[in-house]
Residue frames as qw, qx, qy, qz and C-alpha x, y, z in Angstrom:
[[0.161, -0.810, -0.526, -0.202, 14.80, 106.29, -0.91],
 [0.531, -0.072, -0.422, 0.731, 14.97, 109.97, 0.32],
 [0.052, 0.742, 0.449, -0.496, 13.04, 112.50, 2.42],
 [0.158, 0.926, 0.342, 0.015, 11.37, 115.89, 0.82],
 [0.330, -0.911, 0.179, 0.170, 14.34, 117.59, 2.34],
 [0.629, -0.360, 0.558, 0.404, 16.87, 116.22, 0.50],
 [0.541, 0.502, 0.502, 0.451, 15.62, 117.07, -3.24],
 [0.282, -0.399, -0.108, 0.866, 16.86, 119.62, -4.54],
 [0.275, 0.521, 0.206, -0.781, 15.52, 122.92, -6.37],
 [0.258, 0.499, -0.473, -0.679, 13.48, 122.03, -9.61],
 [0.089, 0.137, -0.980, -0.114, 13.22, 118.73, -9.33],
 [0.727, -0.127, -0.170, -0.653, 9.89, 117.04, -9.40],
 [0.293, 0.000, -0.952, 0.088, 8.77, 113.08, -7.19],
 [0.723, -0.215, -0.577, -0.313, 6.40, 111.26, -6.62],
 [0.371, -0.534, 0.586, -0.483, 5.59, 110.69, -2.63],
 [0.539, 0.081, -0.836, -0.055, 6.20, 106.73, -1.51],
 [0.495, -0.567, -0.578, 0.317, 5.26, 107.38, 2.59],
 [0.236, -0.817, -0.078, -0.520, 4.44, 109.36, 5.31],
 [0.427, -0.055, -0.630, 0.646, 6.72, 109.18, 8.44],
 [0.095, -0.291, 0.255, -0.917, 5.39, 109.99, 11.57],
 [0.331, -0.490, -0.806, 0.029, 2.03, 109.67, 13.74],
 [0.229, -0.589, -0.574, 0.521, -0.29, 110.96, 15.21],
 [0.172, 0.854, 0.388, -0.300, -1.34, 114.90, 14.73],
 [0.024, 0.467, -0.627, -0.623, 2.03, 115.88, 12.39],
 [0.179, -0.068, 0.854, 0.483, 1.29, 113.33, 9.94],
 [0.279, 0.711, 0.631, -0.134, -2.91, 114.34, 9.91],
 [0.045, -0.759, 0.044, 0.647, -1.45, 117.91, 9.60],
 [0.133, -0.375, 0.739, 0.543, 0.78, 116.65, 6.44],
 [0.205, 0.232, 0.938, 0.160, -1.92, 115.05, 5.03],
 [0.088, 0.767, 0.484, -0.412, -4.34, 117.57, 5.37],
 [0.392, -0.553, 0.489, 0.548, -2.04, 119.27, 3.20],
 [0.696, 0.572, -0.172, -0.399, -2.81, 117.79, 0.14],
 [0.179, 0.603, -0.775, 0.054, 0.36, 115.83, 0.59],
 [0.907, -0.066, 0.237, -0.341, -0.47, 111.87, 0.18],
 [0.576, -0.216, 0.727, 0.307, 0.95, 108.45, -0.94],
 [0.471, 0.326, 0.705, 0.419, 1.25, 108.78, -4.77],
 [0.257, 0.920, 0.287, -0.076, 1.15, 112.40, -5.17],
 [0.615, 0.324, 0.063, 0.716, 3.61, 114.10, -7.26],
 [0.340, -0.857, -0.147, 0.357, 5.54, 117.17, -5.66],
 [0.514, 0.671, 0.023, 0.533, 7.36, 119.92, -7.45],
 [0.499, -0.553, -0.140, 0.653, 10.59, 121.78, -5.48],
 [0.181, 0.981, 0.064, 0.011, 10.25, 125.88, -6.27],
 [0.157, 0.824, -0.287, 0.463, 12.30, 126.94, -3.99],
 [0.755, -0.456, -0.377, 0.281, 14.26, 126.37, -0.92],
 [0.318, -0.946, -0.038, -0.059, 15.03, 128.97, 1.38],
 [0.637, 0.552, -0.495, 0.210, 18.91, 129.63, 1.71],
 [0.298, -0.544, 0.682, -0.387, 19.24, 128.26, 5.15],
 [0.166, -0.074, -0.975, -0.127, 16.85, 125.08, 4.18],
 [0.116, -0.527, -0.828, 0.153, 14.06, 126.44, 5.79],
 [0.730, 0.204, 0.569, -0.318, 11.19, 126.77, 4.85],
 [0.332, 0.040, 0.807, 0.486, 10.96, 124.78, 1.42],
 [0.411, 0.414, -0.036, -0.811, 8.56, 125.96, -1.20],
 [0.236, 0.028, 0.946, 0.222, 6.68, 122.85, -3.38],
 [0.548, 0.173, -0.363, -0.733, 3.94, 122.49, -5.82],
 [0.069, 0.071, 0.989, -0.110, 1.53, 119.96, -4.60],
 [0.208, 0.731, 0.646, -0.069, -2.22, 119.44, -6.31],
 [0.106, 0.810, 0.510, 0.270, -2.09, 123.10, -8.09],
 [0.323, -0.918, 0.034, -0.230, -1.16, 124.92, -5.31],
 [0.311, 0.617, -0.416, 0.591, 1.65, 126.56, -3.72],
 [0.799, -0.539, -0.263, -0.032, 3.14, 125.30, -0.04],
 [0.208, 0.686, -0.544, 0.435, 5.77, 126.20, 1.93],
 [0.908, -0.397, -0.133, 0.023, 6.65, 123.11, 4.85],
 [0.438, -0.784, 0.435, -0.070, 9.44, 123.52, 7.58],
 [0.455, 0.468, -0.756, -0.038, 12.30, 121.19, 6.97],
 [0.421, -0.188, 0.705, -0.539, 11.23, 119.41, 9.92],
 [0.745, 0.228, 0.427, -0.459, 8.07, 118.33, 8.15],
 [0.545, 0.502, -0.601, -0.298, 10.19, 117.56, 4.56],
 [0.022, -0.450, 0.876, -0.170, 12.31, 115.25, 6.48],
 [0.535, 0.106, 0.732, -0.408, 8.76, 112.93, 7.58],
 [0.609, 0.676, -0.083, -0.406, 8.18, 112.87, 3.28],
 [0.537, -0.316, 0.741, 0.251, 9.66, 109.80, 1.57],
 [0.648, 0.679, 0.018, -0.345, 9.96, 110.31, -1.89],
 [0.753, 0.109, 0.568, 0.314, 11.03, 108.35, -5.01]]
């Protein structure tokens, strides 16, 4: 298994968990960004941060901070 942050540009998965607690992980959620939603990488920024993803339709952009709390298959 590996975080958000670790896929690279193009690549499309499927989310397995949510690391974290409390108000980050409501935040992430709030998001659109759940267990069993599929996530498309645009873009990624050339330092790593921020990331650009396709989640539900719509265009996001999440700090590497928050990728890293994104376990994906």
């Amino acid at each position: 298994m590996k975080n958000l942050k670790e896929v690279k540009c193009g690549e499309s998965v499927r989310v397995t968990k949510i690391e974290g607690n409390g108000a980050v992980r409501r935040r992430i959620m709030d998001m659109g960004i759940t267990k069993g939603c599929d996530i498309f990488v645009r873009k990624v920024a050339p330092l790593g941060d921020p990331i650009q993803v396709t989640v539900r339709n719509y265009e996001l952009s999440l700090r590497k901070a928050d990728a890293e709390m994104i376990i994906v298959d």
